[in-house]
Backbone as JSON Lines, residues from 0, in Angstrom:
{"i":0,"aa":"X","n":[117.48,101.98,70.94],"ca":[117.0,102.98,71.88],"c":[118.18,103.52,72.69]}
{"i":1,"aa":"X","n":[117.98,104.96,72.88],"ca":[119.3,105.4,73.96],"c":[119.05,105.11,75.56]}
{"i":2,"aa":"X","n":[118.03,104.77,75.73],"ca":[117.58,104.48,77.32],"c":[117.92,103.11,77.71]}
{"i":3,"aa":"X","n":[118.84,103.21,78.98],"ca":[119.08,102.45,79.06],"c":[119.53,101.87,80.77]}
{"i":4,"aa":"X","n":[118.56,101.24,81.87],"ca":[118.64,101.36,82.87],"c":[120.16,101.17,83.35]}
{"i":5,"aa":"X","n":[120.44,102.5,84.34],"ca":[121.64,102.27,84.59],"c":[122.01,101.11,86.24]}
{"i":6,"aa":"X","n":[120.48,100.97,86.89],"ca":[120.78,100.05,87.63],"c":[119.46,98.94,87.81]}
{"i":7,"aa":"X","n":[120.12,97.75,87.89],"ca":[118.97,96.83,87.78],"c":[119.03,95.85,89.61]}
{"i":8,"aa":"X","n":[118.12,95.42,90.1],"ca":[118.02,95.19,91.7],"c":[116.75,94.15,91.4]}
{"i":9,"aa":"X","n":[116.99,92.23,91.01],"ca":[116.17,91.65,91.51],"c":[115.63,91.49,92.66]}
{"i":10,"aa":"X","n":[114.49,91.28,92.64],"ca":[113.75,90.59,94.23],"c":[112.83,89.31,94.02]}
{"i":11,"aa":"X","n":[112.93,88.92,95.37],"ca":[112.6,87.26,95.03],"c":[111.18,87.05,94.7]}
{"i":12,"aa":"X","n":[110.36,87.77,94.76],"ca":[108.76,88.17,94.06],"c":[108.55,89.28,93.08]}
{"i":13,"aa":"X","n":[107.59,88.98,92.25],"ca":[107.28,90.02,91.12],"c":[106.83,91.05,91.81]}
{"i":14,"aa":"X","n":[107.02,92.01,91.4],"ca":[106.69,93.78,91.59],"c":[105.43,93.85,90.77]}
{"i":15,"aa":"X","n":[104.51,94.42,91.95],"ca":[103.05,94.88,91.1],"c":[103.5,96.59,91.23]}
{"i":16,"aa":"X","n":[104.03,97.36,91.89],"ca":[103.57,98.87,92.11],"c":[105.02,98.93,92.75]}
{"i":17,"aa":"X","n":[105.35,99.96,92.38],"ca":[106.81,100.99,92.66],"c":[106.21,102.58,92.49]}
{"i":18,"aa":"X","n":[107.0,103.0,94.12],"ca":[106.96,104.04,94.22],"c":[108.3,105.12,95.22]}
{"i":19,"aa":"X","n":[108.32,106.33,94.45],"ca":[109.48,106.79,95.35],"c":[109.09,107.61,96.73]}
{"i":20,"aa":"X","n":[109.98,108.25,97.48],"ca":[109.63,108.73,98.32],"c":[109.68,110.32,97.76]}
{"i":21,"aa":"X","n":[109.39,111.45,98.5],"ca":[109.37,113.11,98.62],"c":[110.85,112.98,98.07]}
{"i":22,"aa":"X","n":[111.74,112.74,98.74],"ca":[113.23,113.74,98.07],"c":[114.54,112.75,97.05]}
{"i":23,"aa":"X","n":[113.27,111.45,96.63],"ca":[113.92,110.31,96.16],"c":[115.01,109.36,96.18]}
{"i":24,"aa":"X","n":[114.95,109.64,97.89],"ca":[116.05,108.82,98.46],"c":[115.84,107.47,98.62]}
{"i":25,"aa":"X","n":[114.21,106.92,98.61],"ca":[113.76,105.76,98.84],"c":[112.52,105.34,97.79]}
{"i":26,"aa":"X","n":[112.53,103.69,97.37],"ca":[112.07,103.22,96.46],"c":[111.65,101.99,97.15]}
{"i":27,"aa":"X","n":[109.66,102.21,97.16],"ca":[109.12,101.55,97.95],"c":[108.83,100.48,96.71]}
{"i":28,"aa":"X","n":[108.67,99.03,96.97],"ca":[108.43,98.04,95.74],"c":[106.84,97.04,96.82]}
{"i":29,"aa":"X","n":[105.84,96.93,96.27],"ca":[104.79,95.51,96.31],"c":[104.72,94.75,95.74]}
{"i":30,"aa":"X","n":[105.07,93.31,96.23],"ca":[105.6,92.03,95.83],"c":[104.33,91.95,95.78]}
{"i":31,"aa":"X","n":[103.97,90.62,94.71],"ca":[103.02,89.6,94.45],"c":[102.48,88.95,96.12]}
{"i":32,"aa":"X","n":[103.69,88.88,96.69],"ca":[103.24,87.73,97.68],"c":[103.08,88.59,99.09]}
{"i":33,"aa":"X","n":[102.55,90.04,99.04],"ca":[102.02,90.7,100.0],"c":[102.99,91.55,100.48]}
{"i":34,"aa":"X","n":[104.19,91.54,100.12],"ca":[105.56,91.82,100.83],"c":[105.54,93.2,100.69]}
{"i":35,"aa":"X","n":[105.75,94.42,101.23],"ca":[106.58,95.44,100.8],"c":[107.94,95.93,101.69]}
{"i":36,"aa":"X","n":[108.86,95.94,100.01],"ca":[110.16,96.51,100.16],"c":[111.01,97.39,100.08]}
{"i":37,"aa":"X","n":[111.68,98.0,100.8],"ca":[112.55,99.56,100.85],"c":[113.47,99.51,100.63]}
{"i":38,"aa":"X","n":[113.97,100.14,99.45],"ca":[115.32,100.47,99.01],"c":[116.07,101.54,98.95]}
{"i":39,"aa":"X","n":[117.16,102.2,99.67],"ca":[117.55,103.46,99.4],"c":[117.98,103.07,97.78]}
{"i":40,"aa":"X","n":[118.02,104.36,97.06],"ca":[117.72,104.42,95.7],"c":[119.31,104.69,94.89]}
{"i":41,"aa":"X","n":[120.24,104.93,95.42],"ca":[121.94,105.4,95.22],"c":[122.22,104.02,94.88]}
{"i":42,"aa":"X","n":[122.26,102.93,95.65],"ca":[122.69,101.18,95.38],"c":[121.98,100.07,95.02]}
{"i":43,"aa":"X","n":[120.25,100.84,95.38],"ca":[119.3,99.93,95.62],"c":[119.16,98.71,96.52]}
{"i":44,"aa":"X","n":[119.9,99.25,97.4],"ca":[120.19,97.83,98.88],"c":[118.86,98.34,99.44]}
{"i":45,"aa":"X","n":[118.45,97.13,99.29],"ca":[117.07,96.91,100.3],"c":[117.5,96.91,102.05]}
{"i":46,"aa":"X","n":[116.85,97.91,102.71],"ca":[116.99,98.63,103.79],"c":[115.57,97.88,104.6]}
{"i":47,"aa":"X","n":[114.68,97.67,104.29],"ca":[113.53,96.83,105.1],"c":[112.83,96.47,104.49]}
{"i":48,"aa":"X","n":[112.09,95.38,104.98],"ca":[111.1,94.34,104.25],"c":[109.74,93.78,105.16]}
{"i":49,"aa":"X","n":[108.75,94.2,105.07],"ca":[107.38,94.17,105.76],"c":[106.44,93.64,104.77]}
{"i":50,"aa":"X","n":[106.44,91.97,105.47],"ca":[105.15,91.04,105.05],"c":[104.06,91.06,105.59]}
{"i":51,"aa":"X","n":[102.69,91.82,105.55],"ca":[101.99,91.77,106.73],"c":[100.31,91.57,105.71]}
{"i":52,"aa":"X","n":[100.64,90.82,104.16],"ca":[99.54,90.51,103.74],"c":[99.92,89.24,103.25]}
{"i":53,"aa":"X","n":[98.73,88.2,102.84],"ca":[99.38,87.18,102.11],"c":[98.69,87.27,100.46]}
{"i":54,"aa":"X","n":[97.57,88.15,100.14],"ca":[97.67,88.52,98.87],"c":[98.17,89.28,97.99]}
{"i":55,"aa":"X","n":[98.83,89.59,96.51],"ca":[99.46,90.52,95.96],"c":[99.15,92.05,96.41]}
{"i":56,"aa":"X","n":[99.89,92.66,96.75],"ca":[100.1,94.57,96.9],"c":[99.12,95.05,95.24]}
{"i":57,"aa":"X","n":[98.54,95.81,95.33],"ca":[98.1,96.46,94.07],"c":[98.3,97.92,93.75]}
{"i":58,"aa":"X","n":[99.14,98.44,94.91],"ca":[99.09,99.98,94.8],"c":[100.1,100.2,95.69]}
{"i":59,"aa":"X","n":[100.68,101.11,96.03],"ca":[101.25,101.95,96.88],"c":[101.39,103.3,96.57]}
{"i":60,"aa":"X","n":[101.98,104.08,97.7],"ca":[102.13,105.44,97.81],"c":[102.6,106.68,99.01]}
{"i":61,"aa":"X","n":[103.66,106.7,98.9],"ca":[103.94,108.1,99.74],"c":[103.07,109.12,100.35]}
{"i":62,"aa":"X","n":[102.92,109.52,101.25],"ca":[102.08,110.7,101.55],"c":[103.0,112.06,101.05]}
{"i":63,"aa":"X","n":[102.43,113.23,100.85],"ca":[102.96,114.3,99.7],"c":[104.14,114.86,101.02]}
{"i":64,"aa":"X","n":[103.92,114.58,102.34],"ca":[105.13,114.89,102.77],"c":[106.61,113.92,102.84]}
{"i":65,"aa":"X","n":[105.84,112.51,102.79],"ca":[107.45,111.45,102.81],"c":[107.43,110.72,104.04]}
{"i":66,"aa":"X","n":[106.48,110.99,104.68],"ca":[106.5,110.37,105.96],"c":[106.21,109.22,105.75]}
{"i":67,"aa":"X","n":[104.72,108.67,105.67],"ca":[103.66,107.82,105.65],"c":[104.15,107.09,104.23]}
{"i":68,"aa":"X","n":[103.76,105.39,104.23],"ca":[103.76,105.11,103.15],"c":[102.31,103.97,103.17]}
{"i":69,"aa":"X","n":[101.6,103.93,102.38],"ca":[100.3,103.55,102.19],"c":[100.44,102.48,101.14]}
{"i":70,"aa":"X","n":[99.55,101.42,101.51],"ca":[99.26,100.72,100.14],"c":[97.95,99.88,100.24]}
{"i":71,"aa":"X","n":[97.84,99.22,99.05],"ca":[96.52,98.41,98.76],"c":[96.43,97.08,98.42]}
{"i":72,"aa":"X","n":[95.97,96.27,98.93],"ca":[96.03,94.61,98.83],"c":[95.0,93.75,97.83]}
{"i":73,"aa":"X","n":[95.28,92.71,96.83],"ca":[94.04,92.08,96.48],"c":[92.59,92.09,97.82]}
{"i":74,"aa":"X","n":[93.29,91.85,98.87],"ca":[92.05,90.81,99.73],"c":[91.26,92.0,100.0]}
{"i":75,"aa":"X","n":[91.67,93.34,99.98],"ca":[90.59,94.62,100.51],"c":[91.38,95.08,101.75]}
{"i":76,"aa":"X","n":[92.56,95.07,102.0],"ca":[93.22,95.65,102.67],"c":[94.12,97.13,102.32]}
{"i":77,"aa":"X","n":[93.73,98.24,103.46],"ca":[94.99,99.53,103.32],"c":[95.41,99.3,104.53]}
{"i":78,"aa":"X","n":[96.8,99.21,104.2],"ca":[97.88,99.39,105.45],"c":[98.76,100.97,105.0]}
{"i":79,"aa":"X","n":[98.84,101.12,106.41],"ca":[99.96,102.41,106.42],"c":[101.06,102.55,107.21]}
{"i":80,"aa":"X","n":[102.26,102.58,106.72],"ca":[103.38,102.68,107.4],"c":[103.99,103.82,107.64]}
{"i":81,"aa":"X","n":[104.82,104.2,108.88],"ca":[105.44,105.19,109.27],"c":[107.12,105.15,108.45]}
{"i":82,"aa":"X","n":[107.17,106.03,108.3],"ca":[109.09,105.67,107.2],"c":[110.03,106.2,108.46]}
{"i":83,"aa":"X","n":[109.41,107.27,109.38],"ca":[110.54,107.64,110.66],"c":[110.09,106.73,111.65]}
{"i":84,"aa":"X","n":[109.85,105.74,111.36],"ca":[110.19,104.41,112.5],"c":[110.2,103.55,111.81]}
{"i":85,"aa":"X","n":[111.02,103.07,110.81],"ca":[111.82,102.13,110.13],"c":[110.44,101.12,109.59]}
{"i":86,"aa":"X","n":[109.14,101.94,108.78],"ca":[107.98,101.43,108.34],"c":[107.5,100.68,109.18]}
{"i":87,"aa":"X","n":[107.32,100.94,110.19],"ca":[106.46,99.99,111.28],"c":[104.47,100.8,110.65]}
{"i":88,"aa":"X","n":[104.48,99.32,110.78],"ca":[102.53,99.22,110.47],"c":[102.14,100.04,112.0]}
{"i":89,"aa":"X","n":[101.48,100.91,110.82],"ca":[100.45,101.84,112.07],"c":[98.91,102.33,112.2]}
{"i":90,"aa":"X","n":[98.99,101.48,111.16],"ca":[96.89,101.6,110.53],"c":[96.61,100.62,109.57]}
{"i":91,"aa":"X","n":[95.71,100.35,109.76],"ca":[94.98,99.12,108.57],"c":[93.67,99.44,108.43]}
{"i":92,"aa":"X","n":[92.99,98.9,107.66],"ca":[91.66,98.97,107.22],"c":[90.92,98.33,105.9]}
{"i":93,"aa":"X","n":[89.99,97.7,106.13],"ca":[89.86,96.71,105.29],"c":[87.91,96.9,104.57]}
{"i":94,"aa":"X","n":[87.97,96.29,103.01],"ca":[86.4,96.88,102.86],"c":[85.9,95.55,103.21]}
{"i":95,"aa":"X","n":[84.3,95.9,103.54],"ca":[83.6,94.96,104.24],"c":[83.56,94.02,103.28]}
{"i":96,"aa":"X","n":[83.39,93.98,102.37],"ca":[82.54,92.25,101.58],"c":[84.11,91.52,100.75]}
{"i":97,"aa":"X","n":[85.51,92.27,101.58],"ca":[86.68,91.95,101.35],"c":[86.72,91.9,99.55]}
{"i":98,"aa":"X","n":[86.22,92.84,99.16],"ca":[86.32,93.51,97.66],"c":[88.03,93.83,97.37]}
{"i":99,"aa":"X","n":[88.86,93.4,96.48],"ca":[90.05,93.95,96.56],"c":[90.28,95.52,96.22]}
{"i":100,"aa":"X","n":[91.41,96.05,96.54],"ca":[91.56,97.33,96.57],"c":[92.75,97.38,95.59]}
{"i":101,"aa":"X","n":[92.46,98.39,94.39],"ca":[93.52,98.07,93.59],"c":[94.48,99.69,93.34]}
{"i":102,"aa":"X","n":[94.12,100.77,93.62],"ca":[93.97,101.85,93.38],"c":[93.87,102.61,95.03]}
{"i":103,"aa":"X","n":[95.03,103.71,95.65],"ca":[95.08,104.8,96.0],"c":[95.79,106.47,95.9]}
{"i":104,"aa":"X","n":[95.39,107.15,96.49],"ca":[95.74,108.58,96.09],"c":[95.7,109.02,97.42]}
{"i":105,"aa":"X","n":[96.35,109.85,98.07],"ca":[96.42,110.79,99.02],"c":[95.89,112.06,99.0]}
{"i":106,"aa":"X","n":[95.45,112.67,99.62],"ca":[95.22,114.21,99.5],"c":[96.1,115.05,99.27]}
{"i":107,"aa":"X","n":[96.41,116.1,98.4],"ca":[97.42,117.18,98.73],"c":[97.77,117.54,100.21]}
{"i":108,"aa":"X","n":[97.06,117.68,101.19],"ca":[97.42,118.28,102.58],"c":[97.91,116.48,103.26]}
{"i":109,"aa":"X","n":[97.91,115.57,102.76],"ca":[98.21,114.19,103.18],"c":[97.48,113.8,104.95]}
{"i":110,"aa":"X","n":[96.54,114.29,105.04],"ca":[95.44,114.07,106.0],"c":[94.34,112.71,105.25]}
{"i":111,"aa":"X","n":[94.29,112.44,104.12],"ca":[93.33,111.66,103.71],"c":[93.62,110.87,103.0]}
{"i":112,"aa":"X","n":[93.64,109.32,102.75],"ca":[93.2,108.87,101.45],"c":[92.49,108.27,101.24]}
{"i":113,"aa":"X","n":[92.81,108.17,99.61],"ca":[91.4,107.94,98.71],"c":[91.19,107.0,97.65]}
């Protein structure tokens, strides 16, 4: 095959969901063990690291402007982080009968997700 990654960046938990940011300067990763990690994408030096579940990440996602970064937890958790305050948690929300959440999408106008 001619493909052939030109950069490789272990982390100390398996990756369920990778995602980039709006102008692909940043490469958001969800660890198995709840973790999510930020990498500027030129070296792949991990730039911040926010544990704030203890079951595997199943999703993540950018909002269509780059701001917001969203994701989804086995236990039925969405958390949302701000990226212009160094991903500080700024919303959560969880389904009632703690059903896991494996799957989200944002709105085009990034007012909603879904």
């Amino acid at each position: 095959s001619s493909r052939k990654a030109s950069m490789v960046r272990e982390l100390p938990k398996g990756v369920k969901a990778v995602a980039y940011n709006k102008d692909g300067s940043s490469l958001a990763a969800g660890l198995v063990d709840g973790t999510v990690v930020i990498l500027e994408t030129k070296k792949l030096t991990i730039t911040t690291e926010r544990r704030t579940r203890e079951a595997s990440l199943t999703d993540l996602k950018f909002s269509p402007d780059g701001r917001f970064l969203a994701t989804t937890c086995l236990d039925g958790s969405l958390d949302v982080y701000d990226s212009q305050s160094d991903f500080e948690l700024i919303g959560t929300a969880k389904t009632r009968e703690g059903a896991g959440l494996t799957h989200l999408d944002w709105s085009l106008d990034g007012l909603f997700i879904q």
